[in-house]
N, C-alpha and C positions, 0 to 999 in steps of 0.2 A: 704819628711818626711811622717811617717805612720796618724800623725795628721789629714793630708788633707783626706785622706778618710772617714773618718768618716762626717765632714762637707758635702763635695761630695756628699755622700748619702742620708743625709738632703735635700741638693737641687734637687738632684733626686726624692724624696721623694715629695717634694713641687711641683715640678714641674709637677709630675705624678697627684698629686690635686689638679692643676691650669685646667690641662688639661682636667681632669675629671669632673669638674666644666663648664665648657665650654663646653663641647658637651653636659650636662646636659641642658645650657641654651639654648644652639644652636635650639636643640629638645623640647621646650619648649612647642611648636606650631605644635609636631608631632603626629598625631595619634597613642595610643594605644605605645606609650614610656613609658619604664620603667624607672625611674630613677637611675642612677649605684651610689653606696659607693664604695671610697676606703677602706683598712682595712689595717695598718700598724705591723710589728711588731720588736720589737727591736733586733740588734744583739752585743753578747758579746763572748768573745773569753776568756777562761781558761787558766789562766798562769802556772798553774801547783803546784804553792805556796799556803803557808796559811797562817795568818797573826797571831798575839800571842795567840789570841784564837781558833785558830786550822779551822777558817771559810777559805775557799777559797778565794782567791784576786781575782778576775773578771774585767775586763775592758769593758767598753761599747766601739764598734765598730761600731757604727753609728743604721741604721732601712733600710729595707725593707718593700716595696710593696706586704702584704701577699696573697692579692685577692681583686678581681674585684666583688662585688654582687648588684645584679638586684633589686629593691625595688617592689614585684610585686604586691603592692597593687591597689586597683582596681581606675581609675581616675576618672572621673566627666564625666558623660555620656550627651551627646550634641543632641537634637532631631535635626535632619538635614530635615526629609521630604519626604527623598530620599529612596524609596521602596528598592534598593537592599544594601543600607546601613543597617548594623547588629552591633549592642556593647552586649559583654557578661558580664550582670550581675554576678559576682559569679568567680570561679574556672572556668579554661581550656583556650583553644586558638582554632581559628579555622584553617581547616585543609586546604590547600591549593596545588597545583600540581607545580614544577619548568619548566623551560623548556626543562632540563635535563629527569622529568619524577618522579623525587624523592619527596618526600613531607618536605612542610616548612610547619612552627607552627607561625599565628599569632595571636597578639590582636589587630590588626588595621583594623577597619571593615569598611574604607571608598569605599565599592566597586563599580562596576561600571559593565555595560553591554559589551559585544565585539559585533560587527557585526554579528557573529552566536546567537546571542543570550543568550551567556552564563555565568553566573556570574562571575569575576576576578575582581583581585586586580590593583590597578593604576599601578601595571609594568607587567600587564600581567597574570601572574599568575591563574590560574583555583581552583575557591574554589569549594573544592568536599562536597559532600551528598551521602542521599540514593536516588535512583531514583524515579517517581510515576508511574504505570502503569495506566490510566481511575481514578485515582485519588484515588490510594491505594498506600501509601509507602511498601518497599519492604527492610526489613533493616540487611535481610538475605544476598544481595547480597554487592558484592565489592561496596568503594566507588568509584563515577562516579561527570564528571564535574555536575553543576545545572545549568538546562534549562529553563531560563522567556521566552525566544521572544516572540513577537508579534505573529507570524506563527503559536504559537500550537495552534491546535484544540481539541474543547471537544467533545466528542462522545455522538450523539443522547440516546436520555432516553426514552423511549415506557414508555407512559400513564399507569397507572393501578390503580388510584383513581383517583376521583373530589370531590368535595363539593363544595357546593351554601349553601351560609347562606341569607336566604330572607322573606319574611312576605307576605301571601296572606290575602287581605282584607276580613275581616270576616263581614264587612256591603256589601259584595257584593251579587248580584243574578246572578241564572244560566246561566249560558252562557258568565257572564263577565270571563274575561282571566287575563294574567300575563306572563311575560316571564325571561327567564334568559338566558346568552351564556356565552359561557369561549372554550378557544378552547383544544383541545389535540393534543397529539402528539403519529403519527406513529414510527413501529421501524427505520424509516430510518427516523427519526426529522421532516418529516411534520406536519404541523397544518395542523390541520381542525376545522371547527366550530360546534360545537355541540350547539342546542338550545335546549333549554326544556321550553312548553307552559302549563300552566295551567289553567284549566277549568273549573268552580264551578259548580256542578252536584246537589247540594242540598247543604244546610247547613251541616258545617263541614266535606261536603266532597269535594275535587278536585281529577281530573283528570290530569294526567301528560302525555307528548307525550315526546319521547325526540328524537330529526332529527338530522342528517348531509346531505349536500348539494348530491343532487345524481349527478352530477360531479365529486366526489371525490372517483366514485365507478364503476366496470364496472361488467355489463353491467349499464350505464346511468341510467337508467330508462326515463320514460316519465313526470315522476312528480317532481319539482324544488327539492321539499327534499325526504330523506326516513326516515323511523323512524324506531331507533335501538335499541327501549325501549316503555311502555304505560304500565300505571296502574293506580291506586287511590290510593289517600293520605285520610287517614282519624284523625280527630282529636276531642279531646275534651277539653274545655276550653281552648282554645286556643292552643295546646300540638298536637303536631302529634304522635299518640299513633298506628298507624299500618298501612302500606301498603297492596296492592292487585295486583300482574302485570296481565295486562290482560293474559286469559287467563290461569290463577290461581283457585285454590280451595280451597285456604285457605289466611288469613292474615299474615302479618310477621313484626315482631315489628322491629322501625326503626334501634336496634341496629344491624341487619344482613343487613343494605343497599340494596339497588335495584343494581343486574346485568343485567349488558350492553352486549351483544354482537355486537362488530362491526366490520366489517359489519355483516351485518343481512345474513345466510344461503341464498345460492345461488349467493350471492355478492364477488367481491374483491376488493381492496382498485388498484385506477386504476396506483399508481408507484407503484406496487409491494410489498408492504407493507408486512408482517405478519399480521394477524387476533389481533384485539386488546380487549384481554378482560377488563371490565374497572367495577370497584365497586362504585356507588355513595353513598357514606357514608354519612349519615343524622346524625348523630351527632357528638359531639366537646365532647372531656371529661365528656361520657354520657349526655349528656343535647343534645335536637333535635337541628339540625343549622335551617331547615324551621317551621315559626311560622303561627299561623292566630289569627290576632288583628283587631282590629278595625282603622288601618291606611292603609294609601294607599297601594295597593301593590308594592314594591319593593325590587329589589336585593344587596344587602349590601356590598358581597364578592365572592368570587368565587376561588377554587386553584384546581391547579392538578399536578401533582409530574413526570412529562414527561417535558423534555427539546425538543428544536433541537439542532441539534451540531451549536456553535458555536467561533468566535476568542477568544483568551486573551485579554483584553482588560488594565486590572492594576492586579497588586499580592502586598500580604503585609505578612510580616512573623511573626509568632506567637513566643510564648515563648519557645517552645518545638521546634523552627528551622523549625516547617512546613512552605514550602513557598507555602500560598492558591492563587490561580489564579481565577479572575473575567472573567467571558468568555460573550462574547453580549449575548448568550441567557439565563442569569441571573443563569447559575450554579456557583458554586463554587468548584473547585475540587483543591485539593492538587497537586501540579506538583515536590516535590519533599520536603527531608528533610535534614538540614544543620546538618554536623556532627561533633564533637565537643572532642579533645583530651584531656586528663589531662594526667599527671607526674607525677611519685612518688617522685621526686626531681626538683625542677623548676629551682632552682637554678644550674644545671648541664646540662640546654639545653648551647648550642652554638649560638651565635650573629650572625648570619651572616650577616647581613643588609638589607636595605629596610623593614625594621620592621618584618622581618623573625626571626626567629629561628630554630633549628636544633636539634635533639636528641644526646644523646650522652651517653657514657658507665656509665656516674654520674647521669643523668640523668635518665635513664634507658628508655625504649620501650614506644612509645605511647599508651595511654589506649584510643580506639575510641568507641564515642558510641554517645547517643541522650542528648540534652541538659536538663538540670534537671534531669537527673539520675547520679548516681554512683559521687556523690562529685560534678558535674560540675555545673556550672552556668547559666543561663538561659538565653534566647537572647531576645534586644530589636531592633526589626526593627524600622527601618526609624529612626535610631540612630546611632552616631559611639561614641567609648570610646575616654577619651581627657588624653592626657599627665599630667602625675599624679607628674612633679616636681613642686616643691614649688621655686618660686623665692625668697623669703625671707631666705628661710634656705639655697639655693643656695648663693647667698651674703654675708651670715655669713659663711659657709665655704671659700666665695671667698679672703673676707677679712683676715680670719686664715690662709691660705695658702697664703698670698703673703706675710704675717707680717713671717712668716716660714723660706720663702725665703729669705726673707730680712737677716733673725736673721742668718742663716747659712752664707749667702755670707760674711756677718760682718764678723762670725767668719773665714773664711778661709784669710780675709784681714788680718787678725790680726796673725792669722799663718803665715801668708805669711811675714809680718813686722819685727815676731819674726827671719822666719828665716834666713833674710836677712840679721839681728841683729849679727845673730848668724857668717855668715860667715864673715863682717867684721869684728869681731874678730879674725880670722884664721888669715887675709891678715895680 
């Protein structure tokens, strides 16, 4: 009888939302899941007739499974710890490499290191970015896998400022001293120790020497250090208000800093170094950093903007997808940037599984670019996104859908009783 289809359908119908309910639960616990809706729609079939008022006669012929949709709202974002784990705040998926060589689309950012060093997903997978060159992204080029290991190296930084922040006692007499060291660095990342002594010549005025080891220079010399710097510091009320370098004819107020030539003419640095010019800048946001007070003398601070090369030590990624790399010899340099797709239609990528996605003709072309721009969302390292189903509205559909099931099976028993009915009347 044509009856039974329509029931049929019903339980097809239920069963397709039993099911749908169940891999929603199943994934409960999956990273970066979206939760799927069914959408049913009714079907009826035209008889051709109209009834006394001229309306169509219509029969309902059971429902249809109209579509499958993705709930892509954003889940409960989970801090894990974990440096190469990423959850995107906001719009997009991140971009990932197959093993085929084709690109998937996720939001499951629980990633992890490979042996090369390179960031992937739990099954593999190569999540792409822009690359860093010496810690400059590059976001003109293709994307490319991203490189944490341990193995990269940062490339040496040549010296070419210092500053001492320090205090020469202004209860001292002539001849008392003071010193400060801080070391710099050659173009090829050596320290050296730079000392600078100071030498109270009269009130408010000192003397400055400033040495490096003549060791570190060839020829040697005969004398432990050389000096690749002297002048006077001169001050009033306490305030360093002008220098002198020896051999000078005039004063020079502390904002032009005293230059260093190192080595000093006739010298060279004995690995091979480049000639290192260096500015010691006496002040911080116009105010002098060396003072003369009436306390002891000492050195407070000291910095210089020269590294040596050294390892990666940890990386942690910003909002913008840079991933910044800690190197031992305390730089920080960007090693590369996470890239980040949006859709004009999300609901027209393809499932493929393992929390991938796929583009697709409804979907239309990936749009790739940097996190927080163009509509996209922003990333949270040392975080991944959490499965965004609701158990509770899960169980209220579970419940709806079995009571469904129920209700259609009844009905087909009862069809089925009728027409059982029906043919022992034939016999």
């Amino acid at each position: 009888m044509g009856s039974f289809s329509t029931p049929l359908s019903g339980l097809t119908a239920a069963q397709g939302q039993l099911q749908s309910v169940s891999n929603n639960l199943a994934n409960i616990d999956t990273d970066g899941y979206k939760d799927q809706n069914l959408t049913f729609s009714d079907v009826f079939s035209l008889t051709g007739t109209t009834n006394g008022s001229g309306d169509p006669i219509q029969t309902g012929s059971g429902v249809v499974v109209s579509s499958t949709n993705a709930n892509f709202t954003e889940g409960s974002l989970n801090a894990t710890g974990t440096a190469s784990n990423m959850a995107l705040s906001g719009n997009g998926f991140f971009v990932t490499q197959s093993a085929t060589g084709l690109p998937d689309y996720t939001r499951a950012g629980d990633f992890t290191t490979n042996k090369s060093g390179q960031i992937v997903t739990p099954n593999g997978e190569l999540v792409l970015g822009y690359p860093a060159v010496n810690g400059v992204v590059n976001t003109a080029t293709a994307l490319q896998p991203l490189q944490v290991g341990t193995g990269e190296i940062s490339p040496a930084v040549a010296s070419t400022t210092i500053n001492v922040s320090a205090n020469l006692n202004a209860s001292s007499v002539p001849g008392d001293t003071a010193s400060s060291t801080l070391p710099v660095y050659d173009s090829l990342g050596a320290a050296h120790t730079l000392s600078v002594t100071y030498t109270m010549t009269a009130p408010n005025t000192w003397t400055y020497a400033v040495t490096i080891p003549s060791a570190d220079f060839t020829p040697a010399g005969t004398t432990p250090n050389t000096t690749v710097g002297s002048g006077t510091l001169n001050f009033s009320s306490g305030v360093l208000v002008s220098t002198e370098p020896t051999g000078g004819t005039a004063t020079v107020p502390p904002s032009a800093g005293i230059a260093l030539t190192i080595p000093p003419t006739g010298l060279t640095f004995a690995d091979g170094a480049a000639a290192l010019p260096i500015n010691w800048s006496l002040e911080t946001a116009g105010t002098p950093t060396i003072t003369q007070t009436a306390t002891a003398s000492s050195t407070s601070a000291t910095s210089t903007n020269g590294f040596a090369s050294g390892t990666l030590q940890n990386y942690t990624v910003q909002s913008d997808g840079t991933i910044e790399g800690l190197f031992s010899s305390g730089q920080t340099l960007a090693l590369g940037q996470v890239a980040v797709a949006s859709f004009a239609n999300v609901q027209g990528l393809a499932d493929v599984g393992n929390n991938n996605y796929q583009s697709s003709a409804a979907s239309g072309a990936a749009v790739v670019g940097l996190a927080g721009t163009g509509g996209r969302g922003t990333i949270v390292g040392g975080s991944v996104e959490e499965s965004n189903v609701n158990i509770a509205t899960e169980f209220a559909k579970l419940i709806v859908a079995q009571q469904a099931y129920s209700a259609n099976a009844k009905t087909i028993t009862t069809f089925n009783q009728v027409s059982q009915a029906t043919i022992a009347m034939l016999q």
